[in-house]
N, C-alpha and C positions, 0 to 999 in steps of 0.2 A: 703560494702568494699570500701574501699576510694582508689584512683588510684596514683601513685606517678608523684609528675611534673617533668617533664624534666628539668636533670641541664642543665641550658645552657653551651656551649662550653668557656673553659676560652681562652684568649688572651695576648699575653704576649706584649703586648701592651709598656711598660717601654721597654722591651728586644728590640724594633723593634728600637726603636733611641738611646738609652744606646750604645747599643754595637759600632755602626757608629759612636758615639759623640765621645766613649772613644779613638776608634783604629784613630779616625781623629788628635785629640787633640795631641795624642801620636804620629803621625806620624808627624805633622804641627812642634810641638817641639824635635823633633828628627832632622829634615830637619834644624830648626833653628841652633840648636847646634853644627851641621857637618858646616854649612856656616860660625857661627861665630867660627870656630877655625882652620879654613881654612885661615881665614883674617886675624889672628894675634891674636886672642882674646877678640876683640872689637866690642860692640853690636852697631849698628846702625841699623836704622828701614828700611834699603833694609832686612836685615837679618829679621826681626819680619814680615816685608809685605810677603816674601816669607815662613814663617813658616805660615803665615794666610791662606795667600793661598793655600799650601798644606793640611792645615787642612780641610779646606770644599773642596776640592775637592776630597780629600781620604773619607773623609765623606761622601758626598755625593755618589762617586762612591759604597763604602761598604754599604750605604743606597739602592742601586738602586737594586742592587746582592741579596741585601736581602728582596725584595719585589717582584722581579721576580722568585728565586731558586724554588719555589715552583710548579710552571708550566715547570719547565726545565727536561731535561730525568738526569739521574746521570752521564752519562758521559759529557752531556753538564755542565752541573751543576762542575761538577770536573772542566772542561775544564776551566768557567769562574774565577773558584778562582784563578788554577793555574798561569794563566793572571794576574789578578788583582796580585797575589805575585809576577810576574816575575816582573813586571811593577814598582811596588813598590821599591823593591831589588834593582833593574837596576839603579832608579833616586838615591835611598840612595848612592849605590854604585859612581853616576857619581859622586855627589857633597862632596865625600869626596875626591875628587884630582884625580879619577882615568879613566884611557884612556874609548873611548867609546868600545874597543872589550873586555878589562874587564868589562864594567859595563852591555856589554848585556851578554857574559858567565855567569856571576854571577849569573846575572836577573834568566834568562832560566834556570840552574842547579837548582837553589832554586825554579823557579816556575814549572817546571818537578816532582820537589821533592815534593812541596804543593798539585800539582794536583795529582799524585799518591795517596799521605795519604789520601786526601778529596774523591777519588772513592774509595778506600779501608773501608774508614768510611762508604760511605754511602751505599757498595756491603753488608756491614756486614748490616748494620740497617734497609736493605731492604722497605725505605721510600714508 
């Protein structure tokens, strides 16, 4: 009788920088396009360096969250998304003209609201 092999564990290997590239890209040009219509309408490359730069570092930070979640408990885990959304929110928020005690409400409301969902998700899926 012949024994069967072991499948190996698959890895979703694409999923690990896919997701960081796209939510970085999308953030990097989001930031972009709040600066340039703040200033009138006119792109200059203060506006592209700073969409750059938002890009790899939203990047990277959704990169880093997502190589550590897996060792984290669910409430830290909740905790750190909620963060990374408040954080997020906060900076969109300031750079579209608005005062800093709006744009840390904002932040906080929305990253309150993300970390709820994210422990709710993960209470249910019992990781």
């Amino acid at each position: 009788m012949a024994t069967h092999a072991a499948v190996p564990a698959r890895h979703h290997v694409h999923a690990s920088w896919a997701v960081p590239a796209t939510l970085g890209v999308s953030f990097g040009i989001y930031a972009m396009v709040l600066k340039r219509f703040e200033e009138g309408g006119f792109f200059n490359g203060a506006q592209l360096l700073l969409g750059v730069v938002c890009a790899v570092v939203m990047g990277g930070l959704t990169y880093g969250l997502g190589r550590i979640q897996g060792g984290l408990r669910r409430e830290v885990r909740a905790v750190a998304y909620g963060a990374l959304t408040a954080v997020a929110v906060g900076f969109l928020t300031s750079l579209s003209d608005g005062s800093v005690l709006r744009s840390a409400c904002i932040g906080v409301a929305v990253g309150v609201g993300a970390g709820l969902v994210t422990f709710y998700a993960l209470y249910v899926h019992q990781t």
